[in-house]
N, C-alpha and C positions, 0 to 999 in steps of 0.2 A: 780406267774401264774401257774396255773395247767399242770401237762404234760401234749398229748394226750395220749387215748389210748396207752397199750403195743401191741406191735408187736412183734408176736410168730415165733421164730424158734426153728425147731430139728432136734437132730443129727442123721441121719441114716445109719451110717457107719455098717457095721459088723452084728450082731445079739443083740448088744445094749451094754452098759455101763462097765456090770460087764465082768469080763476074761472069766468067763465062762457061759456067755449068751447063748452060742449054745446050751448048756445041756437041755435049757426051750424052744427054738425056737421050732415053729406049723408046720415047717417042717423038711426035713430029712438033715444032712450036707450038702448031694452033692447035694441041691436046694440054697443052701447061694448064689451064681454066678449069677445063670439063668435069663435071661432076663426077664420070667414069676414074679418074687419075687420082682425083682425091680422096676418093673411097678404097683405093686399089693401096697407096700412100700410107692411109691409115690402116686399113688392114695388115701390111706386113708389118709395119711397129708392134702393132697389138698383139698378134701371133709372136712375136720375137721376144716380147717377153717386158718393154719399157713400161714404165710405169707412167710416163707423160708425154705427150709431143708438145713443142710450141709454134706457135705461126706468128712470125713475124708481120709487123705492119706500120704504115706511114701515110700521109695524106700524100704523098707524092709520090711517085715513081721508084720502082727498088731499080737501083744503079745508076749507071749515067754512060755517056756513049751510044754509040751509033747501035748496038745491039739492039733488037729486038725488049721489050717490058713488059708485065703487065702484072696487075694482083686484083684478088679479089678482098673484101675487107674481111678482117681477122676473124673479128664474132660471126661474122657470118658462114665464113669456113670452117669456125667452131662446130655453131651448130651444124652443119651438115655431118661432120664429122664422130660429132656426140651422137647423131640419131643412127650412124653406120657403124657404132662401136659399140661394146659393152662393157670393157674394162680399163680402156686408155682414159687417162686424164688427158683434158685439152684445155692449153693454157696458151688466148690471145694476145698479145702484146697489144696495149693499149697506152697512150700518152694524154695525160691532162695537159700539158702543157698550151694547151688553145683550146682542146675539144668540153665540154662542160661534165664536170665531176657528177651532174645528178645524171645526163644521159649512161656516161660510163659506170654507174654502179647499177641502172637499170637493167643494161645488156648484159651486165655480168649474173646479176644475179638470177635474170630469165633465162641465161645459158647454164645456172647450177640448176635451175629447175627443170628445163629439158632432158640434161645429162643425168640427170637423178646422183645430183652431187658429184661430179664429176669433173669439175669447172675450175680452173685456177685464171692467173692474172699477172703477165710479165709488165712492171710497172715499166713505161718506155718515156723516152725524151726525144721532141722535137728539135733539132738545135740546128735545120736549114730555114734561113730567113723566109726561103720559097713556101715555106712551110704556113708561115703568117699569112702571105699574101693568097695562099689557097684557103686558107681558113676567113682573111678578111677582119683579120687582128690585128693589133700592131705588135710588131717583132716583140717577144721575150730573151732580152740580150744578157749576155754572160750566163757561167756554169752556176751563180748563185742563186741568179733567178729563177734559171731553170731549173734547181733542186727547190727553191721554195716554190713554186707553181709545182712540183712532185709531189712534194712533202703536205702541201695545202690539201690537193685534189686524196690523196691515201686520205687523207683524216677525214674529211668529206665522203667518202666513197664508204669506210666501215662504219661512220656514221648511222647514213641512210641505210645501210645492211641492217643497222643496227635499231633502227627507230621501228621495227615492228617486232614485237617479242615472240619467242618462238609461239606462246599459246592465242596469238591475236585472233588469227581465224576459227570463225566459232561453225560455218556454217550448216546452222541448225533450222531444218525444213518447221520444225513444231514452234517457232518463236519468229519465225523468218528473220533473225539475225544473221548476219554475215561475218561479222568481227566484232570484238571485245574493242569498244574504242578506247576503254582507258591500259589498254595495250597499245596503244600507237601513240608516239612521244615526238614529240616537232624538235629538228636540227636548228639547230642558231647558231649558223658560224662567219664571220666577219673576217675575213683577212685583208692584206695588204691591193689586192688586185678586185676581189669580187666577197659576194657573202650570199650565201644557202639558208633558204628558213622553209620548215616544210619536214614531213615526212615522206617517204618515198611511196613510189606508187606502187611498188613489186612487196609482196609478199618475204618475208623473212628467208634466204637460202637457207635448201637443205645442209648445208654446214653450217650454219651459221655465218662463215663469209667465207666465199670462195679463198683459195691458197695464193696467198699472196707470192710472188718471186719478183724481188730488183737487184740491180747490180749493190755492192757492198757499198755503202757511204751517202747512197743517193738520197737516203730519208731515214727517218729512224730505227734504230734496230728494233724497239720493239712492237714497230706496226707490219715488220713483214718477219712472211712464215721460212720464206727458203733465201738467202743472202748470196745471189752468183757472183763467184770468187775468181781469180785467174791470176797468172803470173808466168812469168818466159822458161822454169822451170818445176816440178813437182815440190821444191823446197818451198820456193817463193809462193806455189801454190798455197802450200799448205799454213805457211805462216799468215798470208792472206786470211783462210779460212779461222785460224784461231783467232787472229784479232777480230773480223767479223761476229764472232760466237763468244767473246769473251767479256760482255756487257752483264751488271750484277740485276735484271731483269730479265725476264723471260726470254734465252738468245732463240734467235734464227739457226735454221738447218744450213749447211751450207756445201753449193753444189758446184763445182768446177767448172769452166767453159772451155771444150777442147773441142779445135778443130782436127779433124783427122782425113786425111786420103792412104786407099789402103790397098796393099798388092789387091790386083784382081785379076780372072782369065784374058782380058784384054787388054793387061797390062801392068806393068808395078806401078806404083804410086809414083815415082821420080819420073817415069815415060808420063803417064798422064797430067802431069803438072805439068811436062814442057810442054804437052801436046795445047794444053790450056792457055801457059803464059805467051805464046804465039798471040792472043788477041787480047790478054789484058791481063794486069799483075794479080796476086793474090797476096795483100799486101798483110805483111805480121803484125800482130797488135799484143803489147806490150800486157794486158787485162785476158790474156786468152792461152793458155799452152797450146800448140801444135804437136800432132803426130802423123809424123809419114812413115810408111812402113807394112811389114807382115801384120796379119793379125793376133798371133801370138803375140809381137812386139807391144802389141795397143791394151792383150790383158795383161799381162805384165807391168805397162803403167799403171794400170786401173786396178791392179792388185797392189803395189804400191801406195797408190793414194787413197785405198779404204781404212786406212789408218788416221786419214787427214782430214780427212771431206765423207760428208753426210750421201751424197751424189756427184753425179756431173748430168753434164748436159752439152750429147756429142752433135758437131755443126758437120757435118757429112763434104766434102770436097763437092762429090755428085754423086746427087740423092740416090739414082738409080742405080750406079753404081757400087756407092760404098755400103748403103744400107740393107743390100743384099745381105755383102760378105761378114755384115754386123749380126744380120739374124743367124747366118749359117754356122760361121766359126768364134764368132766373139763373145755372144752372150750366151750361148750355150753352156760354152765355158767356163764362163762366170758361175753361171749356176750349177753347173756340178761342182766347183769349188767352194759356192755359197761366196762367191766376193760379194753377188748380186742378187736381190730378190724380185720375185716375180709379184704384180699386183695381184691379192685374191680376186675371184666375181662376186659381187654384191657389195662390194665395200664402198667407198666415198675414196675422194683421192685425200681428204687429208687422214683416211684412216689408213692409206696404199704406206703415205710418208712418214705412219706414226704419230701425228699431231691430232692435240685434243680438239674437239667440236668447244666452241666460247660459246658462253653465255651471252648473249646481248649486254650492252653496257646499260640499259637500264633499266635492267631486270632487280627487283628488290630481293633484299635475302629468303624472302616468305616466298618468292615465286620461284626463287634459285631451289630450296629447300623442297617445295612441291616437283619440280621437274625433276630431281636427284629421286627423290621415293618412285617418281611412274616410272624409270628408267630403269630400275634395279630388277 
C-alpha cells in the first residue's frame, strides 16, 4: 500500500545548519533573539505550507568557537511562536537527561494548551559533561545511560499526561466542583536514578499527549509517535525507516533528517558552502542524508523518498536563505504533485500527521465506552 503524503518539518533553531550560518543571515547578530525574527521565522514556514518546525535546545551554548552564541529556551520560543501561528506545529527539543521528567511534561503539556493542540516534543540527549556541571548533577556517562535516563523520563512524561483523564475537569459553577477527583490517578514510578509519585499539575492535553519525535533506537518504539531516520544515502534511508516501523505493536511515523543548501540569487550551494567553510566546517553526519543543489534536485529526492518515509524534516544550511527558496520552489511543488500535504486550520498536529488522539492509560472500559458515544 502506498504511504500518504510526506509531512514537512524544519529546523529553526539558530541562523540554520552550518556553524557559521550567522555570517549569511538577512539580519544583524543582535536581531538572532528578537521577538520581531521569530515571528517573521515562523510565519514563512507556516505560509510555505510545513506541517511542523522544531527548535532545538541545550542547557549550554549552540556551537563552540570564537563565533558569536546565543538561544533562547526551546518552550519558550514554542510558545511565542504557538501564539504567532495558527496552523504550524511547534515541536521543542527537550532532554531529560538531567532536567526533571515532571517539569518537562508540565511545559509540554501547558504548550498543547496554549497552541490549542498544537504542540509536539523532540525527545533530546545531553551527552556534554559541561552539560552536568551546568545543571549541577553528576555526569550521566555512556550512550546506555543516557538512553535509560531517555527512556525513564518518556515513560514518566506520558505518564503524568496521562494521570488526569480526559473528563477530570468538571468545572461546575452550581456545585462549586472543579474536577472529578476519582479522575486523577497518582504516578508511581521507581527507576534506577530517581522515582516520581504524584499526579501532575497540568490538566490533561488537548491530544492527549503532545507528538512525540526521537531519533530511531533511542527508546522504545512504541512510546514515540514520529521515529527520525537518516542514512548517507535515500537506500540506507529508507531501510533505516522500515526497520524503525517494523515492530508487531503500534509502529512510529517515520521522518528523514536532511540537511540541505540550495542554489540561491546569491549564489549556488557549492559557492555558499565555501563562502561558510572559510570560518568553520560543516561536518557530515553518518544519521543524516545531505543535499546540495537546485531545487528541482531536492523535489526529486523528496519524491523519491515518499515511497520510504512517512516525512522529513529539512535542516536549512541558512535559515534565511534557503528557506526562502523552500517556500518559493520546492514545496510548492510538492504540492501540486501531492508528494506533500499541507496541514488543515483547526486541526491538532497529530491530526496534521494522521495519528489517533489515545486514551489516557487509565481510563476504564466504561469511561473509554462513554467518550466513544459523546464523540460520535
Amino acid at each position: 500500500m502506498p504511504r500518504p503524503a510526506l509531512r514537512l518539518a524544519v529546523e529553526i533553531d539558530g541562523d540554520g545548519a552550518h556553524p557559521a550560518a550567522w555570517r549569511r543571515a538577512a539580519h544583524s547578530p543582535g536581531e538572532l533573539l528578537t521577538p520581531r525574527r521569530q515571528a517573521r521565522v515562523a510565519a514563512v514556514a507556516e505560509n510555505a505550507g510545513f506541517t511542523l518546525v522544531t527548535l532545538d535546545d541545550s542547557i549550554l551554548p549552540p556551537g563552540s568557537g570564537a563565533d558569536p552564541v546565543g538561544r533562547i529556551g526551546a518552550v519558550e520560543r514554542a510558545a511565542f511562536v504557538a501564539a504567532s501561528t495558527s496552523v504550524l506545529g511547534v515541536t521543542p527539543v527537550l532532554a531529560t537527561t538531567y532536567a526533571e521528567p515532571f517539569h518537562v511534561s508540565s511545559q509540554l503539556a501547558s504548550l498543547d494548551h496554549v497552541s490549542a493542540g498544537r504542540a509536539g516534543w523532540v525527545v533530546g540527549v545531553e551527552d556534554d559533561p559541561a552539560a552536568a556541571r551546568a545543571w549541577g548533577r553528576p555526569p550521566v556517562e555512556g550512550s546506555a545511560a543516557r538512553a535509560r535516563e531517555a527512556r525513564d523520563g518518556l515513560r514518566v512524561v506520558r505518564d503524568l499526561w496521562d494521570s488526569w483523564e480526559d473528563d477530570a475537569v468538571i468545572r461546575s459553577v452550581a456545585t462549586s466542583r472543579y474536577l472529578d477527583r476519582s479522575r486523577l490517578h497518582t504516578v508511581d514510578f521507581t527507576g534506577e536514578t530517581y522515582s516520581v509519585r504524584g499526579p501532575s499539575i497540568v490538566p490533561r492535553p488537548p491530544q492527549g499527549r503532545p507528538v512525540v519525535l526521537a531519533p530511531a533506537g533511542l527508546v522504545p518504539a512504541e512510546q514515540v509517535d514520529v521515529a527520525l531516520v537518516g542514512g548517507s544515502t535515500p537506500a540506507e534511508t529508507g531501510e533505516a525507516a522500515a526497520a524503525a516501523t517494523s515492530g508487531e505493536r503500534a509502529s512510529p511515523l517515520a521522518f528523514a533528517e536532511i540537511e540541505v543548501a540550495l542554489d540561491t540569487p546569491n549564489g549556488t550551494a557549492r559557492e555558499r558552502i565555501a563562502d561558510l567553510e572559510r570560518y568553520a566546517p560543516w561536518t557530515a553526519r553518518p544519521d543524516r542524508l545531505r543535499y546540495t543543489g537546485p531545487a528541482a534536485g531536492l523535489v526529486s529526492l523528496l519524491t523519491e523518498l515518499n515511497g520510504r518515509v512517512d516525512g522529513v524534516r529539512l535542516r536549512p544550511l541558512v535559515l534565511d536563505e534557503d528557506l526562502a527558496v523552500l517556500s518559493r520552489l520546492v514545496l510548492p511543488e510538492l504540492f501540486v504533485r501531492r508528494i506533500a500535504a499541507r496541514p488543515l486550520p483547526g486541526t491538532t498536529l497529530r491530526t496534521a500527521l494522521g495519528l489517533a488522539r489515545p486514551l489516557s492509560r487509565f481510563t476504564t472500559e466504561g469511561t473509554a465506552a462513554l467518550v466513544r458515544e459523546e464523540t460520535r
